[in-house]
Structures are given as structure tokens and as C-alpha cells.
N, C-alpha and C positions, 0 to 999 in steps of 0.2 A: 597344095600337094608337095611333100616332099624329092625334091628332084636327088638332094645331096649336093654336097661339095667335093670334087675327089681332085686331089693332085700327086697320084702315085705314080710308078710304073704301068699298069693297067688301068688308068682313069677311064679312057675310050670303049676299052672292052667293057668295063661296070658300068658306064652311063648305056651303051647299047644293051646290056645285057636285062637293065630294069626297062628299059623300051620294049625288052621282049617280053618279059612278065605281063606288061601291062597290056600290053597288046591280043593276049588272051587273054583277058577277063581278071587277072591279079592283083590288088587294091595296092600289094606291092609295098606298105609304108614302114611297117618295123622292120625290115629286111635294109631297106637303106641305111639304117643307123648304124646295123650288123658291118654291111660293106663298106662304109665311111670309116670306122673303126677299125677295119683290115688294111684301108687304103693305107690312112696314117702309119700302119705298124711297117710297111712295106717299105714308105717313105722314111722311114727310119730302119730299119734293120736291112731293106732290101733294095735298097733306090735304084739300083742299075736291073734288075730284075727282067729278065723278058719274057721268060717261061713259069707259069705258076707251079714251081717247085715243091717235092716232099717237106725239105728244110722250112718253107716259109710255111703252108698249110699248116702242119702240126707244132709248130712255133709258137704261131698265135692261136690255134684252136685249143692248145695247152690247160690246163683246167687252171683258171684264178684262186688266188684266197677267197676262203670263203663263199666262193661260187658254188652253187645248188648245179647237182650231176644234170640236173634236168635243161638248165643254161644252156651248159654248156653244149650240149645235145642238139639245142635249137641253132646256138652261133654255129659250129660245125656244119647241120646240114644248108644254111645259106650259103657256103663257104663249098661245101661239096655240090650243090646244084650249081654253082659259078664254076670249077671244073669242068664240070660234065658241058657246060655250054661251050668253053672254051676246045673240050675236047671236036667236041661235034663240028669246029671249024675248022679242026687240022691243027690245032696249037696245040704241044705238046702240056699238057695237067694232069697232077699229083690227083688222082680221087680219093677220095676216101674212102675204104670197104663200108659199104652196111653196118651199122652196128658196129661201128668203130671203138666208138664211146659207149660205154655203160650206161643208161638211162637211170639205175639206181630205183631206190624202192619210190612205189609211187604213193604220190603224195594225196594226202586224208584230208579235205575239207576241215578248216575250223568252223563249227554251228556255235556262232557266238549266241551268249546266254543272253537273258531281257534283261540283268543284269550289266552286263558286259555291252548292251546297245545304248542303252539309256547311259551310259558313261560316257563310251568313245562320242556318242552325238552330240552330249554338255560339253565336248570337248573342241568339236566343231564351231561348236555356240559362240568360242572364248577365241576364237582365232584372232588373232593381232591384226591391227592395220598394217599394210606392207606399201611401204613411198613404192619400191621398184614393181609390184603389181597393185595396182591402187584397188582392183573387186577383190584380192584373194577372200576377205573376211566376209566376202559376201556370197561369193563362188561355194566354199568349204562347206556350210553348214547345208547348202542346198544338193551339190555334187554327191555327198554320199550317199544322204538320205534317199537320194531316186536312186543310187546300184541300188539298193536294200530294201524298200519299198514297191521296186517295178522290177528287181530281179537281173538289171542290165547288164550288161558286159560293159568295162572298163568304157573300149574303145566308143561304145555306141551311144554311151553320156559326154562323151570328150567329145565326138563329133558333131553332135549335136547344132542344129542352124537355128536361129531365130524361126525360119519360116518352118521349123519338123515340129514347132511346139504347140500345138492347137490350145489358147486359153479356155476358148467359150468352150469347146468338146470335151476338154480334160483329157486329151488327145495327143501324145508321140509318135511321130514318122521316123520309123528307123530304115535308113537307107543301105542298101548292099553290105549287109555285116557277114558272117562268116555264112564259108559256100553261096556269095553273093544272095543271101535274102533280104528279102525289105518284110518292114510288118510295122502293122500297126498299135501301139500300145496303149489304154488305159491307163490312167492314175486315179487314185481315192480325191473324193473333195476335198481332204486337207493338204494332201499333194496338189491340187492345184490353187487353190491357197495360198500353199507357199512359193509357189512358181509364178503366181501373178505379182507377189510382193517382187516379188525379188526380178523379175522382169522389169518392174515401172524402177527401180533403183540403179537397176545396172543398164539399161535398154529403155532408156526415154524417147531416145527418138529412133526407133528399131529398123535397123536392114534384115532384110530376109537374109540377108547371106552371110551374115555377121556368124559368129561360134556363142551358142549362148553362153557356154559356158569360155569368158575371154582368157587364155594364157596370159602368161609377164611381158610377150614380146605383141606388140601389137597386130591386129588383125591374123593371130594366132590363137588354136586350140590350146590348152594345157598340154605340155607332152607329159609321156610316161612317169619320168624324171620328177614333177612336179608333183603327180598325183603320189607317185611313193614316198617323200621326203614328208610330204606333210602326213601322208596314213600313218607312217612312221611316228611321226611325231605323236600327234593324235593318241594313240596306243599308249604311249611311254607315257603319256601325263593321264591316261584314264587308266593307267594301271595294271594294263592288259598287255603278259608275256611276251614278247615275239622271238621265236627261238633259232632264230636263223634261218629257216623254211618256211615258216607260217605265224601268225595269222597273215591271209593277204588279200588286200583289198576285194578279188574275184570273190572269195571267198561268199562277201557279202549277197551275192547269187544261188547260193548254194542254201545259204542263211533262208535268204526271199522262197526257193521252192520248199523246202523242207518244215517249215513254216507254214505254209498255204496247203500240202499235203496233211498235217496234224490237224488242222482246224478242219479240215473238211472231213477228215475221219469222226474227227469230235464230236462234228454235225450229221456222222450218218450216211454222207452223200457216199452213191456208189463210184469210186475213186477210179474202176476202171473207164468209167463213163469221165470220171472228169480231165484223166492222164491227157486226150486227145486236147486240149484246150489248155490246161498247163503246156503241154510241147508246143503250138501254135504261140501262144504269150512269149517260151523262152527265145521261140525260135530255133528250136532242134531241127536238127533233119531230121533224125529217126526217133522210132519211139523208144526204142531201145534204150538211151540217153538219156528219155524221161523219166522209164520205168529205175534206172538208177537211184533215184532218192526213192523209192519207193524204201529201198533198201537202208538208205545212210536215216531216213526218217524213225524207221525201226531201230536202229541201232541209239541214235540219239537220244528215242523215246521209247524206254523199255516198255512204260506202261500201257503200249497198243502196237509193242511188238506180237502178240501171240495174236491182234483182230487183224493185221497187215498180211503177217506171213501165212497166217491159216483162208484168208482172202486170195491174197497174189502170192503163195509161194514161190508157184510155177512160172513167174514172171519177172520174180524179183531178181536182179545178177547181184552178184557180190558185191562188197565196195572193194574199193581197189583199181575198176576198168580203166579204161581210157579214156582220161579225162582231163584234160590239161587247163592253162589259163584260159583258154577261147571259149570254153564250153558252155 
């Protein structure tokens, strides 16, 4: 678990203050990188600091090059929930109104083509040996291919234990991912296939509590850091765009339902009957969320947009909603 490292002005207040997160039910972990990153700016711009002031808040909440509105939005609100704590104790803090920041136009799933998968995955194939992470080139080719074939969120393949991976079942235990659900996941026989290979290579003599998928620093998960520099890369040598907002690795989720809705169209199946079972796999809370690719599936695939929309019109939301990296 990420504890963080802080040696600012307010290191006391932010290690309590993630005591407090967690302490209700908050997994609490990308938020520490946010306030490790605030720590440092303080210890440099603000070192005598007592009071969480306008000047430092919007200092460093300031939009970066290059930084997507939508960042920026997220570092901000960790930044203004750490306020409002400090407020709540009688310490005088800078909040930040609501909607401080502009969130900017919301962002469009890339539905990468079978084109465009069969590349980026030969690309995976060719990953280099790495001395400083000795599995990377074993990690990559299997790491993506399960977002994109099970659909998963980033964090809930990085998480991943030795002991969430059932071989004989063909069976993933995802543990308290967003709004704390667990759920159990399916994989095809060639997914586990490839997950046996590549378990007896990297995981010979297996701990349940190991990460199966191992970061560069030992008895660590991959962070964030790792998975984007190499999707990045991946991309650039398969030839496929990235234009400063997208393609992004999530994405490949977006890919997995959008995909599994066309073929079941394809097949006929009555798709209202099957929405309830797609959201249970992604793990949505609502159905609402699910019923969304109803939508981006139409759009992607003109040729069953008119059997979609004439079926679930009445169902389908726009593309557009609320839908961030987590989703």
C-alpha cells in the first residue's frame, strides 16, 4: 500500500488526512501521488508554510503543458478535499469553489480497429528485454491483451495477486475496484492459455501474495508511470496516432464492450437480456453506464445502427456522459 513519502510544511496533516480516507472505505492510492507531488511543490516554493494558502493552492493546481483539462480537474479536487479537511479542524484553508476549473469537452473513447489491435499486440510481442525490470517483456504482451479481451480497468490488472488468478477455472478475482466491488471474471481458453505460459515463466515457485503482474521495483505492482510509457511506446512503433488525449490504454475497455455488444447483435441475441451480464462482467454500478455503449456501438458501427437504435432507442444516452478513466 502506498503510505507516500512527505516532508513538507503539512506532511502530519496529509499522512492523517489519508488515515482518514481510508478509514472510511477509500482504497485511497492515486490520490497519494497527487499529494506527494503538492508536498514537494510546498517544500520548494512554500517551506515555511503554516496555513494552506490561496497563493500555494492555485500555484500548483495551475494547468501544466500539455496537461489534458480533465488532469487537471482531478489533481485540483484532491487538493480541495485536503482543504475542506483541514478546514473542518479549525485550520485556516484556501478551498476551492466547485467548478473551479473547466473540465473541457469530454473525451470520446478510441474503438480501436482489428487493424489497429493486431498491430499494437505484434508490438507487445517485440518488447525488449529490460536488465532494470527483468519480466517487463513478459509482463507486456500478456498485461494488455487481458484490459482488451476481459474488458478490465487499468488498476484491476495491475493489482492483480498470484492467488485472484484461478488457472484450472479460467477464473479472475477482482478485488474492491471502484465503489468497492469485487467480482468474479471469466477468460476464453486462449486467455488462459496464455496466462498459464506465462505464470510457469515468471511465477515458478508462486506466492499468493506476489502481483502477478511484477513492477521494476521489487515486490511491487507496475505503477501508472510504467503502464503509460510503454502503451506509448507500443502505439508509436504500431503506428497508431496518439494526439495528446487519446488513444489511452482505458480505452481498451471501451474496445472489449463495444465489441461483445456487435457480436451479440450479429448473433441475434436479445441484447436487453444480455446488457444485465455485460454490466455484472464490467462491473458497473448502474445500468445506465452499460446501456452507454449501447450507444458509442452504434456510432462505431453504422451498419446496426438503424437494428440498435430502432431496438433500444429509448435507452440508449448519448455519447458524451460521464465517463472517465475509472469507468
Amino acid at each position: 500500500m502506498n503510505d507516500g513519502h512527505f516532508s513538507g510544511p503539512l506532511q502530519d496533516e496529509m499522512r492523517d488526512f489519508i488515515l482518514l480516507k481510508r478509514s472510511v472505505g477509500n482504497k485511497y492510492h492515486s490520490e497519494v501521488g497527487v499529494l506527494q507531488r503538492f508536498d514537494q511543490y510546498l517544500v520548494q516554493h512554500h517551506p515555511h508554510l503554516s496555513d494552506l494558502s490561496k497563493e500555494a493552492v492555485t500555484g500548483w493546481c495551475a494547468k501544466q503543458p500539455h496537461e489534458t483539462a480533465a488532469n487537471q480537474c482531478s489533481r485540483a479536487s484532491v487538493i480541495r478535499q485536503l482543504a475542506k479537511y483541514l478546514d473542518n479542524l479549525g485550520r485556516p484553508a484556501y478551498i476551492l469553489p466547485t467548478n473551479y476549473y473547466p473540465a473541457g469537452p469530454q473525451y470520446v473513447p478510441h474503438i480501436y480497429t482489428p487493424d489497429e489491435l493486431t498491430r499494437f499486440f505484434a508490438q507487445t510481442d517485440r518488447c525488449a528485454v529490460c536488465v532494470e525490470w527483468p519480466s517487463r517483456h513478459q509482463v507486456m504482451p500478456v498485461f494488455f491483451r487481458l484490459l482488451f479481451e476481459c474488458g478490465l480497468r487499468c488498476s484491476e490488472a495491475r493489482l492483480l495477486q498470484v492467488a485472484d488468478v484461478d488457472l484450472d477455472a479460467g477464473c479472475l478475482t477482482i478485488r474492491e475496484s471502484k465503489n468497492r466491488n469485487s467480482r468474479l471474471v471469466m477468460v476464453s481458453t486462449t486467455m488462459r492459455t496464455r496466462l498459464r505460459g506465462y505464470a510457469e515463466a515468471v511465477h515458478p515457485f508462486p506466492d499468493a501474495h506476489a502481483f502477478f503482474f511484477p513492477g521494476a521495483s521489487p515486490g511491487q505492482p507496475m505503477t501508472l508511470q510504467n503502464v503509460y510509457k510503454n502503451f506509448r511506446r507500443f502505439l508509436w512503433r504500431a503506428g497508431i496516432s496518439h494526439t495528446g488525449d487519446g488513444p489511452r490504454g482505458h480505452d481498451f475497455r471501451h474496445a472489449y464492450a463495444v465489441y461483445r455488444l456487435k457480436v451479440w447483435s450479429e448473433q441475434g441475441k436479445d441484447l436487453l437480456a444480455m446488457l444485465p451480464i455485460l454490466k455484472t462482467y464490467l462491473g458497473h454500478h448502474s445500468f445506465r453506464e452499460t446501456a452507454y455503449y449501447l450507444r458509442m456501438t452504434a456510432d462505431v458501427f453504422p451498419d446496426i445502427r438503424l437494428k440498435l437504435e430502432g431496438t433500444f432507442g429509448d435507452i440508449i444516452p448519448t455519447t458524451g456522459g460521464a465517463h472517465d478513466e475509472t469507468d
